[in-house]
py3Dmol code that shows the C-alpha trace and the ligand (Angstrom):
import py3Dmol

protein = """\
ATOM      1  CA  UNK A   1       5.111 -25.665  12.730  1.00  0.00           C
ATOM      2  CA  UNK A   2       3.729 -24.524  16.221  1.00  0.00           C
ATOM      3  CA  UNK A   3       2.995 -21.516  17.882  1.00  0.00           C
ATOM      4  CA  UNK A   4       4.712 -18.167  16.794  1.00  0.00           C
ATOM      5  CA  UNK A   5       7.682 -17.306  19.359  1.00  0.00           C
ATOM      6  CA  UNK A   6       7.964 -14.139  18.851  1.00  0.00           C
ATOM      7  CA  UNK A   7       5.332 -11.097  19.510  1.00  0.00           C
ATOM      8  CA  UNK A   8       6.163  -9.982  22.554  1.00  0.00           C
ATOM      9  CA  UNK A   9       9.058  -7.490  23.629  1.00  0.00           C
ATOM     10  CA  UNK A  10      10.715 -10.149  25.809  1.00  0.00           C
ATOM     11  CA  UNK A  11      11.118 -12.409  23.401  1.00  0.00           C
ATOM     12  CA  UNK A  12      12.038  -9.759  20.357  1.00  0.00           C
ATOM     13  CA  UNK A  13      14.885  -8.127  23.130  1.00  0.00           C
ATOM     14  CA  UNK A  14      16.214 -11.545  23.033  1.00  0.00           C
ATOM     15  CA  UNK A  15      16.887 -12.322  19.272  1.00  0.00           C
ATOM     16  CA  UNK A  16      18.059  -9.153  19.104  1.00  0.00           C
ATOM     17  CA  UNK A  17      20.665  -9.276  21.646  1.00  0.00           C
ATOM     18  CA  UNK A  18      21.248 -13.159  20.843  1.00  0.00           C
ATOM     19  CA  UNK A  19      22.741 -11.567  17.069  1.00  0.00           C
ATOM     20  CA  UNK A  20      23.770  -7.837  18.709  1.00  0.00           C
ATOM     21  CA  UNK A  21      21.561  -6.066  16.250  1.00  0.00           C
ATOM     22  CA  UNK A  22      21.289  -2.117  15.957  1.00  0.00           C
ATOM     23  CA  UNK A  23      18.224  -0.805  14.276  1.00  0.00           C
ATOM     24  CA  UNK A  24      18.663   0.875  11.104  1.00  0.00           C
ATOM     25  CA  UNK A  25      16.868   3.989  10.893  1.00  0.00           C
ATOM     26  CA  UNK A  26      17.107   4.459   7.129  1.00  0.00           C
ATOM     27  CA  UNK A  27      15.203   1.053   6.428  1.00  0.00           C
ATOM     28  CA  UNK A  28      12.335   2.515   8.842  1.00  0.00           C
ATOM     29  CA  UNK A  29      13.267  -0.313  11.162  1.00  0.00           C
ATOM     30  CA  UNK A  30       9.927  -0.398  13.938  1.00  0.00           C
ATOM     31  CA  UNK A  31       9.232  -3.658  15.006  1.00  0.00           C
ATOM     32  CA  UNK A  32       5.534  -5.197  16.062  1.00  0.00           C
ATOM     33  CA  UNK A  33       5.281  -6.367  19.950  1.00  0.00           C
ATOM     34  CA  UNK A  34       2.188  -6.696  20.525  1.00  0.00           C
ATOM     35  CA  UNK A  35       0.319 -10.247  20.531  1.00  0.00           C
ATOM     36  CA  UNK A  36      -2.751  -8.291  20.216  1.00  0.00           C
ATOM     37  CA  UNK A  37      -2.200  -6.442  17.105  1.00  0.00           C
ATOM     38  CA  UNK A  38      -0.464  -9.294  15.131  1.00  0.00           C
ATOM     39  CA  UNK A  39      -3.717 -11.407  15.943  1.00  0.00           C
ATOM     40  CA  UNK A  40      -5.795  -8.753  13.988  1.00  0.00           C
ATOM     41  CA  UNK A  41      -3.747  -8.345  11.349  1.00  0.00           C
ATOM     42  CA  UNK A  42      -3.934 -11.661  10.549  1.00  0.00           C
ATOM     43  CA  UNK A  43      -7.419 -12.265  10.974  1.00  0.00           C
ATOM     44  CA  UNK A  44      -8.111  -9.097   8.933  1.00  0.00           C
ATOM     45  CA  UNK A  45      -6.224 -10.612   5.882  1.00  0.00           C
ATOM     46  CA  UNK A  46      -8.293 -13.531   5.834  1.00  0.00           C
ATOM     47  CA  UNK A  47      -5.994 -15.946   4.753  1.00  0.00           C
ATOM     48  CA  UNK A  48      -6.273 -19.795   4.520  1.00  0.00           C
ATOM     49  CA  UNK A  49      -4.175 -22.582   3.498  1.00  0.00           C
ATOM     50  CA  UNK A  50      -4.779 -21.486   0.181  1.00  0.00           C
ATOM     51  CA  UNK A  51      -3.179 -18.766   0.062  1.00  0.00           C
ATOM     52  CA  UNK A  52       0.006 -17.725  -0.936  1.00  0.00           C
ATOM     53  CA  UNK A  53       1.140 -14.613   1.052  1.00  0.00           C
ATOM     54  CA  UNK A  54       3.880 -11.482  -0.288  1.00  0.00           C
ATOM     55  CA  UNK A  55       5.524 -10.300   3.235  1.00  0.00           C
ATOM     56  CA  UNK A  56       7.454  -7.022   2.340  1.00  0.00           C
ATOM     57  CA  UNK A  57      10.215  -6.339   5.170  1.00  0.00           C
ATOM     58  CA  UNK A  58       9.615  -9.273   7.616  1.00  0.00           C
ATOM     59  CA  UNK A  59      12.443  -7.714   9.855  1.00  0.00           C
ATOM     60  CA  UNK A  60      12.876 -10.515  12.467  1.00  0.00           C
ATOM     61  CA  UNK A  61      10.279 -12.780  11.669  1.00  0.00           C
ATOM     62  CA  UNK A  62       7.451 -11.778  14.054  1.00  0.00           C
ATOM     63  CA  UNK A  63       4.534 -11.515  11.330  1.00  0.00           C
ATOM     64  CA  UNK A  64       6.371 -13.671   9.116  1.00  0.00           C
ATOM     65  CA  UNK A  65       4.984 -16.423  11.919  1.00  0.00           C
ATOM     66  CA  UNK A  66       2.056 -15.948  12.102  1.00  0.00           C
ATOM     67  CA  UNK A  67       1.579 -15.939   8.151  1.00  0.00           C
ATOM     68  CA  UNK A  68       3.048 -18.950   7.905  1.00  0.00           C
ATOM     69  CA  UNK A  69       0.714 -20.717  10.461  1.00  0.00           C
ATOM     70  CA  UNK A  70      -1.977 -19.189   8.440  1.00  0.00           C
ATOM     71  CA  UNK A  71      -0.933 -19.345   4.958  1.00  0.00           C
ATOM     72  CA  UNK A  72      -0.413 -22.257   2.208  1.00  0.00           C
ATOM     73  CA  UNK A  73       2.892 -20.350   1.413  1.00  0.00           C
ATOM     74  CA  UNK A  74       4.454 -17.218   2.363  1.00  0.00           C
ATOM     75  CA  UNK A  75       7.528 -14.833   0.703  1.00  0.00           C
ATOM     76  CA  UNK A  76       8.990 -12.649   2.292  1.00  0.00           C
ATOM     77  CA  UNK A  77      11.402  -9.531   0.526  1.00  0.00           C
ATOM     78  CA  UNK A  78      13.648  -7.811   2.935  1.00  0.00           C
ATOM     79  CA  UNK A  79      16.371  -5.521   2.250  1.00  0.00           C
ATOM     80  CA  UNK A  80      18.762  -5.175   5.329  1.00  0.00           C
ATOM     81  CA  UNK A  81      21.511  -8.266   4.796  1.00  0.00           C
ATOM     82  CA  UNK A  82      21.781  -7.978   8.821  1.00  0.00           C
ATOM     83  CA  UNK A  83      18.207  -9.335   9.191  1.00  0.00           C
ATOM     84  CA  UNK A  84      19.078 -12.671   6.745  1.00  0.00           C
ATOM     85  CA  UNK A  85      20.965 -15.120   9.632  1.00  0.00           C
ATOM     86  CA  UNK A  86      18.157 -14.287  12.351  1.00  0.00           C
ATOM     87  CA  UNK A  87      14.929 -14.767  10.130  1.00  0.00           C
ATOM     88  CA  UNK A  88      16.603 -18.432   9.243  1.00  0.00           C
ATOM     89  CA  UNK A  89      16.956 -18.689  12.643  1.00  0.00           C
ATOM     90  CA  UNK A  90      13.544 -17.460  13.712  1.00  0.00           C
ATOM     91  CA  UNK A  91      11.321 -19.300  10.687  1.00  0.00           C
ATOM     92  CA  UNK A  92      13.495 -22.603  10.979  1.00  0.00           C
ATOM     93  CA  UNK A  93      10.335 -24.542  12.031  1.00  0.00           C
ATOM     94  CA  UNK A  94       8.800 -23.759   8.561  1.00  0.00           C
ATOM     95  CA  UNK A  95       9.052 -25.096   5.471  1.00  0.00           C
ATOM     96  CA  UNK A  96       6.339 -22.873   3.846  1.00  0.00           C
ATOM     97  CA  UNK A  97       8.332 -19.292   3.668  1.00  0.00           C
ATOM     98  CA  UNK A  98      10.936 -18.565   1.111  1.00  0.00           C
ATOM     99  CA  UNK A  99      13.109 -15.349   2.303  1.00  0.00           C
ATOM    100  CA  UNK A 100      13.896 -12.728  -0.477  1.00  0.00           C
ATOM    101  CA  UNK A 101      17.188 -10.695   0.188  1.00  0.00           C
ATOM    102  CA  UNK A 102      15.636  -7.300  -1.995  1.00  0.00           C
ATOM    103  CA  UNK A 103      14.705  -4.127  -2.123  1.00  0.00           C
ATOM    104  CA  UNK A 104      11.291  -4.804  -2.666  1.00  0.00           C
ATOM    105  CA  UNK A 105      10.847  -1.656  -5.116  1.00  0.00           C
ATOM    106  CA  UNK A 106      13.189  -3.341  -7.140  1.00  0.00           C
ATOM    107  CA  UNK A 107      11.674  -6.788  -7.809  1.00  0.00           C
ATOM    108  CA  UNK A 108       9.442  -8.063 -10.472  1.00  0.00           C
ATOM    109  CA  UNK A 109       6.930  -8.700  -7.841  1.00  0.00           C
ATOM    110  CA  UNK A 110       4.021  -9.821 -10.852  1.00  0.00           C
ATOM    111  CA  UNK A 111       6.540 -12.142 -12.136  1.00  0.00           C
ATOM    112  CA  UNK A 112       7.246 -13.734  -8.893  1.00  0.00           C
ATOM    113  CA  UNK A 113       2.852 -13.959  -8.550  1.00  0.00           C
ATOM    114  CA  UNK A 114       3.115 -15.819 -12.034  1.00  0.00           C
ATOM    115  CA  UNK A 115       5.842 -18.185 -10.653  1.00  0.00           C
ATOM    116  CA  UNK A 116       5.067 -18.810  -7.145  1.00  0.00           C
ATOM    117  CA  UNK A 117       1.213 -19.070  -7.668  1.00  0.00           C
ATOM    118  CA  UNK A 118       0.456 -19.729 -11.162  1.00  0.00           C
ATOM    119  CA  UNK A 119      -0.834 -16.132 -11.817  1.00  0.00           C
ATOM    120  CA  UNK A 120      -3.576 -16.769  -9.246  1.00  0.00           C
ATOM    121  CA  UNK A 121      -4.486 -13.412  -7.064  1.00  0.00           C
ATOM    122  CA  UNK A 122      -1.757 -13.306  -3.594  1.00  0.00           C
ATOM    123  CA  UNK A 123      -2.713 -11.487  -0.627  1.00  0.00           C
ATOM    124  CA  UNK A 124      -0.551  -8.796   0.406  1.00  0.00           C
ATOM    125  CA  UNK A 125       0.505  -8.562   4.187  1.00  0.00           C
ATOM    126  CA  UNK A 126       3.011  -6.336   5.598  1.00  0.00           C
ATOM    127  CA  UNK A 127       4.520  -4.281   8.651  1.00  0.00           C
ATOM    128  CA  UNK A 128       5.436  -1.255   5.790  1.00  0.00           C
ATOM    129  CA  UNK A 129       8.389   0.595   6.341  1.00  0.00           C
ATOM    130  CA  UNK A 130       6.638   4.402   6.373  1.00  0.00           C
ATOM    131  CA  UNK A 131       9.050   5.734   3.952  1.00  0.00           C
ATOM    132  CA  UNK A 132       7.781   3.958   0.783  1.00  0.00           C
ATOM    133  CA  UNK A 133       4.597   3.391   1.708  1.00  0.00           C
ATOM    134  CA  UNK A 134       3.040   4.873  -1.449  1.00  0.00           C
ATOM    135  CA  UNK A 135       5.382   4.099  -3.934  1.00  0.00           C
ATOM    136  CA  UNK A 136       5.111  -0.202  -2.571  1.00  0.00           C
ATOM    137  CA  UNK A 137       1.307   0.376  -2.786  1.00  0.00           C
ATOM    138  CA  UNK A 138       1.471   2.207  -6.023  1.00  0.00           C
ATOM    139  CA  UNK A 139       4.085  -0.093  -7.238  1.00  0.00           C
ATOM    140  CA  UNK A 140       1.839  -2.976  -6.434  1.00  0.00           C
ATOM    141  CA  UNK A 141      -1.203  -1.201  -8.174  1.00  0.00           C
ATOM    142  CA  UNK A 142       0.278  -0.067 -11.722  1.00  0.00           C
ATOM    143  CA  UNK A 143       1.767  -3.506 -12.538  1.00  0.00           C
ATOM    144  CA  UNK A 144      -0.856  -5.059 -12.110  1.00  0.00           C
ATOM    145  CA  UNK A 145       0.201  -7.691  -9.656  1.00  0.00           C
ATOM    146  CA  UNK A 146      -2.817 -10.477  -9.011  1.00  0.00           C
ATOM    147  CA  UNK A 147      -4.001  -9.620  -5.785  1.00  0.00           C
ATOM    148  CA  UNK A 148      -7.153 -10.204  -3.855  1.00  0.00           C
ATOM    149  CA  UNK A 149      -6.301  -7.948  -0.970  1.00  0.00           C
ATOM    150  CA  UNK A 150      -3.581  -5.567   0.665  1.00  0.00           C
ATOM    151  CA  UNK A 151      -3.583  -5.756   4.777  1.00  0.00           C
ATOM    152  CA  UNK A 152      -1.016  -3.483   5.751  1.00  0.00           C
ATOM    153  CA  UNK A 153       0.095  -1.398   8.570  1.00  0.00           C
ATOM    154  CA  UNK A 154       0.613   2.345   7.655  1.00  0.00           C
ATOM    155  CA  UNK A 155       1.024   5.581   9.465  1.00  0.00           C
ATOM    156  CA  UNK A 156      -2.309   6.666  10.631  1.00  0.00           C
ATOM    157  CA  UNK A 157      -2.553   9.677   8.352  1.00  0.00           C
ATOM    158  CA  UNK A 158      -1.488   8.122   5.352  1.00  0.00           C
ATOM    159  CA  UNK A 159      -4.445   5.589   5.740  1.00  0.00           C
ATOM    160  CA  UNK A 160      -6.820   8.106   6.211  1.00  0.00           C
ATOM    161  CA  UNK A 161      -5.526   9.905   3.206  1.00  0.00           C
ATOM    162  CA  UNK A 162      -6.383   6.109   1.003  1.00  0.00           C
ATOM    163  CA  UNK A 163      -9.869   6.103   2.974  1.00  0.00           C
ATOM    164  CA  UNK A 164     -11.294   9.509   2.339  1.00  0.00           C
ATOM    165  CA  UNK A 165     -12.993  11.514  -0.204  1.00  0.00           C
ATOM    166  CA  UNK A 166     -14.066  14.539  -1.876  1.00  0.00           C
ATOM    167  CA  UNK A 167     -14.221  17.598   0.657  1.00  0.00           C
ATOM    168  CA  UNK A 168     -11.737  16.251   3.475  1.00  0.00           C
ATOM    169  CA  UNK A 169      -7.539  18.105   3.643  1.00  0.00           C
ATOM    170  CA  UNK A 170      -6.629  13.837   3.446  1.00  0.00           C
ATOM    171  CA  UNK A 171      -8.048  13.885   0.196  1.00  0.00           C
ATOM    172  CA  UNK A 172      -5.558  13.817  -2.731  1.00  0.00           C
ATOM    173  CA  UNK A 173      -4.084  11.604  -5.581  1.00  0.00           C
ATOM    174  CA  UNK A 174      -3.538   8.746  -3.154  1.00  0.00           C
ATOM    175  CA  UNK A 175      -7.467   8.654  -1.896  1.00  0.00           C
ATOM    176  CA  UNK A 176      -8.077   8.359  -5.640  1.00  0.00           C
ATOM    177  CA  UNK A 177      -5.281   5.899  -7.394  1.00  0.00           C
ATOM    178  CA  UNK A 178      -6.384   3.492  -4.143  1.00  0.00           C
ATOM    179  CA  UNK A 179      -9.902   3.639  -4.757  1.00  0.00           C
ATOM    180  CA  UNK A 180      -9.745   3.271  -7.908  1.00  0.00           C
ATOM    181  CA  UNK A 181      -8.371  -0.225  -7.656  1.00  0.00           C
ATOM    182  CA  UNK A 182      -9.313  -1.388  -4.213  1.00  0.00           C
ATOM    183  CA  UNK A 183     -12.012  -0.505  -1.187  1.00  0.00           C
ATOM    184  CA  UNK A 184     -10.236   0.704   1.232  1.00  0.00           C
ATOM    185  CA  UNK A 185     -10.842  -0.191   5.048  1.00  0.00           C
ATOM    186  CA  UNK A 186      -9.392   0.952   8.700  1.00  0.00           C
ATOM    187  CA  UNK A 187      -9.135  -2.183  10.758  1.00  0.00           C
ATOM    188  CA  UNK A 188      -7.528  -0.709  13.867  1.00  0.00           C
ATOM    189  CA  UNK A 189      -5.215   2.092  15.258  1.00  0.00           C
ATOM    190  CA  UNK A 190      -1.762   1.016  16.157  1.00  0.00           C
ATOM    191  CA  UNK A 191      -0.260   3.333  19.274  1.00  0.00           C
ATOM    192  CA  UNK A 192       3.818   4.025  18.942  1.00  0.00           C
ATOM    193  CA  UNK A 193       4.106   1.433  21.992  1.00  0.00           C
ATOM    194  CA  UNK A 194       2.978  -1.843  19.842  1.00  0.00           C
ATOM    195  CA  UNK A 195       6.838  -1.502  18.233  1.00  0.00           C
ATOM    196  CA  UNK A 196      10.080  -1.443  18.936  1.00  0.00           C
ATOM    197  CA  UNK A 197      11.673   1.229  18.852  1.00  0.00           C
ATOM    198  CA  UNK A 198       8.543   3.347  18.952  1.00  0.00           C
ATOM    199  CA  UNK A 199       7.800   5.768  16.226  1.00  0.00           C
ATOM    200  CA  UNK A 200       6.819   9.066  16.395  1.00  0.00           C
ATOM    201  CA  UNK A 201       3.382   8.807  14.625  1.00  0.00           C
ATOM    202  CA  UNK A 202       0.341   7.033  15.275  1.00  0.00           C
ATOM    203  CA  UNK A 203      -0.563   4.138  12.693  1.00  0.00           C
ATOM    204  CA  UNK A 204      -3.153   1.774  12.002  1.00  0.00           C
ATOM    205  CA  UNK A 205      -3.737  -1.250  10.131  1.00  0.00           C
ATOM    206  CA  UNK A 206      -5.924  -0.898   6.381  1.00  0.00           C
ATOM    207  CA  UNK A 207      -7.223  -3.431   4.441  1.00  0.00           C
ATOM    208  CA  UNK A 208      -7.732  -3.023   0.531  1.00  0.00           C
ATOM    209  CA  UNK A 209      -9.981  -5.230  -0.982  1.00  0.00           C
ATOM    210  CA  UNK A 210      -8.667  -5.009  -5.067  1.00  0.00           C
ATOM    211  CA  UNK A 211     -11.514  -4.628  -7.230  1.00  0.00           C
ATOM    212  CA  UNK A 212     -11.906  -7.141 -10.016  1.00  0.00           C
ATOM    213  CA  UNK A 213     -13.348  -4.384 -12.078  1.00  0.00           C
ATOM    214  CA  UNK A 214     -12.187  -0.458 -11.590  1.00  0.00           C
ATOM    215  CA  UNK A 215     -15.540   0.932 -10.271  1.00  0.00           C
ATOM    216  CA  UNK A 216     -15.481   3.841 -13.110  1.00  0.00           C
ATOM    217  CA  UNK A 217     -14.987   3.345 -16.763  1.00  0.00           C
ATOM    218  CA  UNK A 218     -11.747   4.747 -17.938  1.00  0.00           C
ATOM    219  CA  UNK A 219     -10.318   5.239 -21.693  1.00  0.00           C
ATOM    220  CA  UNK A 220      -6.851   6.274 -20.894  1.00  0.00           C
ATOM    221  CA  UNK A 221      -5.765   5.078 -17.543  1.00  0.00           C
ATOM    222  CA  UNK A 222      -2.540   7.206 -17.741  1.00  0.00           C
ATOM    223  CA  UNK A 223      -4.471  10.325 -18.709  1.00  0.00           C
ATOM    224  CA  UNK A 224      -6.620  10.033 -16.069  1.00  0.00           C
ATOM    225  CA  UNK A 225      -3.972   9.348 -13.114  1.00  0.00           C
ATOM    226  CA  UNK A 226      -1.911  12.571 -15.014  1.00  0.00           C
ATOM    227  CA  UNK A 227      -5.086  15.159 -14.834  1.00  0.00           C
ATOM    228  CA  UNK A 228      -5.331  13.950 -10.638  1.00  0.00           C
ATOM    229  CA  UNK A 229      -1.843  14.811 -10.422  1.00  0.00           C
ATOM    230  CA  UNK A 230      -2.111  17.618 -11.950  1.00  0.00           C
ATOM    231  CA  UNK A 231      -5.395  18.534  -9.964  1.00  0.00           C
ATOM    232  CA  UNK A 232      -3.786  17.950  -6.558  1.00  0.00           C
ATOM    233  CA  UNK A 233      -0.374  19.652  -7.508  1.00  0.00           C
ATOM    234  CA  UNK A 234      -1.535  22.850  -7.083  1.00  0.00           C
ATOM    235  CA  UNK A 235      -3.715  22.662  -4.517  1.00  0.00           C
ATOM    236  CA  UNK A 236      -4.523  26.477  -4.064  1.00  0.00           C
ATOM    237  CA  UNK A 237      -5.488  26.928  -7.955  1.00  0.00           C
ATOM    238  CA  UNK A 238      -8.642  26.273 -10.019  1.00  0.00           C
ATOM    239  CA  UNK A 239      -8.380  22.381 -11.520  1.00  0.00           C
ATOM    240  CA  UNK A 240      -8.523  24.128 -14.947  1.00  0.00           C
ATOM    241  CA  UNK A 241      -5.742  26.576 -13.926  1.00  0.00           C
ATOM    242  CA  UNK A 242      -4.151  22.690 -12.945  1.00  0.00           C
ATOM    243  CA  UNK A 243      -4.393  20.864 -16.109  1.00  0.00           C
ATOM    244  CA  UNK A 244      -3.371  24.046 -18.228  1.00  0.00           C
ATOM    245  CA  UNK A 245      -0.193  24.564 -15.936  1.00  0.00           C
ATOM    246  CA  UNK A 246       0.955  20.737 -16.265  1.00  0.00           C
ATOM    247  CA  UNK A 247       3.708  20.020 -18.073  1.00  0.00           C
ATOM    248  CA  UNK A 248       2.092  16.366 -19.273  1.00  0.00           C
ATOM    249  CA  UNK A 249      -1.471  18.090 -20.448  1.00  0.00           C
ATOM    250  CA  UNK A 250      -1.470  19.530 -23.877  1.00  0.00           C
ATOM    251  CA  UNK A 251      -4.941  20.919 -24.139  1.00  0.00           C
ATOM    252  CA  UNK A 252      -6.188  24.543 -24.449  1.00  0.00           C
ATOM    253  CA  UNK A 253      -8.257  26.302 -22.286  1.00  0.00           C
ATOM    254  CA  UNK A 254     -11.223  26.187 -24.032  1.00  0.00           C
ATOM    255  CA  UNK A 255     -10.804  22.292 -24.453  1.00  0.00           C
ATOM    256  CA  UNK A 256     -10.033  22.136 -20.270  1.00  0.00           C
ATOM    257  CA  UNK A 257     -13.366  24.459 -19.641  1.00  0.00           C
ATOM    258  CA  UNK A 258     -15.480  22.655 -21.726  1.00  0.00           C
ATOM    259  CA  UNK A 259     -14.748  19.642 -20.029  1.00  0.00           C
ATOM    260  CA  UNK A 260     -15.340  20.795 -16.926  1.00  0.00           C
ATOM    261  CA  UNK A 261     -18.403  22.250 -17.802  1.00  0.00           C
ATOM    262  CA  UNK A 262     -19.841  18.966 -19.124  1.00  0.00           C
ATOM    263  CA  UNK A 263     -19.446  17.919 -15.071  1.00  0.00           C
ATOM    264  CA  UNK A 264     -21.658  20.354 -14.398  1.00  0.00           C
ATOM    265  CA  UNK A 265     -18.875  22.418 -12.490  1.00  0.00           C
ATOM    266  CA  UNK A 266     -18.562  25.992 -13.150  1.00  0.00           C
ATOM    267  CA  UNK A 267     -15.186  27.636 -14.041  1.00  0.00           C
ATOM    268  CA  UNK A 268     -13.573  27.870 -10.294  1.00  0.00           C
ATOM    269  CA  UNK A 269     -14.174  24.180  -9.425  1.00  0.00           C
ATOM    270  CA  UNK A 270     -10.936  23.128  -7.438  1.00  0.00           C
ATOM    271  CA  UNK A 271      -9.525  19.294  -8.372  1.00  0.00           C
ATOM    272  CA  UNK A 272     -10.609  18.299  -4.537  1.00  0.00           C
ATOM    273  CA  UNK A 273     -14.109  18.845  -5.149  1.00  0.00           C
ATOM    274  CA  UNK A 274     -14.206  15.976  -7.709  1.00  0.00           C
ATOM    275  CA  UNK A 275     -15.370  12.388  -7.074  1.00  0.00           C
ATOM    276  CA  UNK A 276     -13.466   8.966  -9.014  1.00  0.00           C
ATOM    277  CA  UNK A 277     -16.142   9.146 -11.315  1.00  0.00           C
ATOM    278  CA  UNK A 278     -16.018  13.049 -11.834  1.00  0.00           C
ATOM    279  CA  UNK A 279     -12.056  12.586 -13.061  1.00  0.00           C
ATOM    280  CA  UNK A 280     -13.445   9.611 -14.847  1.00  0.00           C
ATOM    281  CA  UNK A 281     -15.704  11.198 -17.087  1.00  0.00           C
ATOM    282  CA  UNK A 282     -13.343  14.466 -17.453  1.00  0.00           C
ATOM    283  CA  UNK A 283     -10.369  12.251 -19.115  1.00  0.00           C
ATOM    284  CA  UNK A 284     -12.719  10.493 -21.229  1.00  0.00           C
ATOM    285  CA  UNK A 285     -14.127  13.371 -22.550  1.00  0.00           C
ATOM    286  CA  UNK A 286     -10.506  14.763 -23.125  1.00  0.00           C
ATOM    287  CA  UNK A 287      -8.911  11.531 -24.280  1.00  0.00           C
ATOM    288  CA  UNK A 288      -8.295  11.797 -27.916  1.00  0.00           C
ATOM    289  CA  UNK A 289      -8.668  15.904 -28.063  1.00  0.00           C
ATOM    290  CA  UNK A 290      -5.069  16.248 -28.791  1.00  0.00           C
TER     291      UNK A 290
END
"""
ligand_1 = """\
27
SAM
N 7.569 -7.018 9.790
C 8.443 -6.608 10.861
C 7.612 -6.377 12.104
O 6.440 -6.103 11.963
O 8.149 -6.463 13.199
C 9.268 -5.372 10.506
C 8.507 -4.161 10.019
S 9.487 -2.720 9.847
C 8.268 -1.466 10.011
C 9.834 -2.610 8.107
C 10.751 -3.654 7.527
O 10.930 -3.407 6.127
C 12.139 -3.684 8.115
O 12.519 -5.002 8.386
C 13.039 -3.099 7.017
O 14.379 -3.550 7.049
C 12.306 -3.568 5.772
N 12.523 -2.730 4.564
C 12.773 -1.405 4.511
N 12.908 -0.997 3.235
C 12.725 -2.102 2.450
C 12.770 -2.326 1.040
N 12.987 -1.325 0.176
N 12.566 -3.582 0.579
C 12.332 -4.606 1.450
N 12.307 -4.445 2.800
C 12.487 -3.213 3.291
"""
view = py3Dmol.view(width=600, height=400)
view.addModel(protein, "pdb")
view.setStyle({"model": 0}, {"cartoon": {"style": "trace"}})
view.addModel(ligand_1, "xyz")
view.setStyle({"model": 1}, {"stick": {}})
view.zoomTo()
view.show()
């Protein structure tokens, strides 16, 4: 244990010559440099010595570092077999991280939760690679994984999409699914020139706080997440034009307009008009109809 080596371009141009590595676009390779940012990060998580920490895709160890100063324990899942040798290399000084050669969409992540920490809630910290984003957050969500908190670094308009509600373009199915199990909250925005190689879109760093209750009162979970789909699939149309077009939703129109009527909405309400507790009460009054 020490001080974290890496964090600084200097220092990441050097491991990565020392092994000849070549990004890999595919794995949505963009490495943190910046001192600064990893410092927040951290201190936005919150985490103690109590804490056992989930890394997903630690690439060469940078964050991995710092959470392992920080943490009781850390684990970190990464997918790219090139990265193995250097983070052994990199995270030799510590005894507290355990390195995970997966696709992290692939692993029973609640199962490792019960193993590694006795079913108590882990704290989620991660460098994402952009192009899961929602399904590792989603993932994380529907199974339930014990978790007090997600501190993650997104692309800048995919975090405003989790923060946002009713009446803004961002908001959609992801605003809702998120807020429905955590409270969502921008920590900082992350220029292109924090990582290596720089990417083309601006991010910033979120912080979701998991509720230890949903906020709303839901029946059917699975109904309800099916009528926001269905809502925000068709955008342009009427939310009961929506749910009578989907594919999952067997109800008839008059069943749909009641339902919304019962809101309070009249007949052309669209889906993005609707609060959490708006799709709330419209599945429960639909759950059991047919
Ligand atoms: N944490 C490092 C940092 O901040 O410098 C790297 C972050 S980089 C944006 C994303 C990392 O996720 C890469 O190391 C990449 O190889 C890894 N990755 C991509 N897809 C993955 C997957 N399905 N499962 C696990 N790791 C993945």
């Amino acid at each position: 244990m020490g001080t974290p080596t890496l964090g600084n371009p200097q220092n990441t141009i050097a491991v990565l010559q020392k092994y000849n590595f070549s990004f890999q676009k595919k794995f949505g390779q963009n490495f943190l440099i910046d001192t600064h940012v990893l410092d927040k990060i951290i201190r936005a998580a919150g985490i103690t010595k109590d804490d056992m920490v989930l890394e997903i895709g630690p690439g060469i160890g940078t964050m991995t570092q710092y959470l392992a100063e920080a943490a009781g324990k850390v684990t970190a899942v990464e997918i790219d077999k090139n990265l193995i040798p250097i983070l052994e290399d990199t995270l030799s000084e510590y005894d507290n991280v355990t390195i995970i050669n997966e696709d992290v969409l692939k692993l029973d992540i609640r199962r490792l939760a019960d193993d590694e920490n006795q079913g108590r809630p882990i704290k989620v910290v991660a460098n994402l690679p952009y192009y899961i984003t929602t399904p590792i957050i989603m993932g994380l969500f529907e199974n339930h994984v014990p978790m007090e908190s997600i501190t993650v670094m997104v692309q800048k308009e995919v975090a405003d999409r989790m923060q946002t509600g009713p009446g803004s373009k961002d908001y959609g199915a992801l605003s809702l699914a998120v807020q429905y199990y955590a409270e969502p909250y921008i920590v900082a925005n992350v220029p292109p020139n924090c990582f290596m190689p720089r990417p083309r879109v601006g991010s910033a760093v979120i912080r979701l706080t998991c509720h230890k209750q949903p906020p709303v009162e839901v029946k059917d979970e699975k109904l309800m997440f099916d009528i926001i789909r269905a809502s925000f699939n068709q955008r342009r149309k009427t939310l009961a034009n929506g749910l009578k077009n989907s594919d999952k939703l067997k109800y008839s129109r008059e069943e749909i307009e009641e339902a919304i009527q019962s809101l309070g909405k009249g007949a052309s309400v669209r889906g993005e008009a609707l609060t959490l507790e708006e799709f709330a009460a419209l599945s429960n009054r639909l759950c059991g109809l047919s």
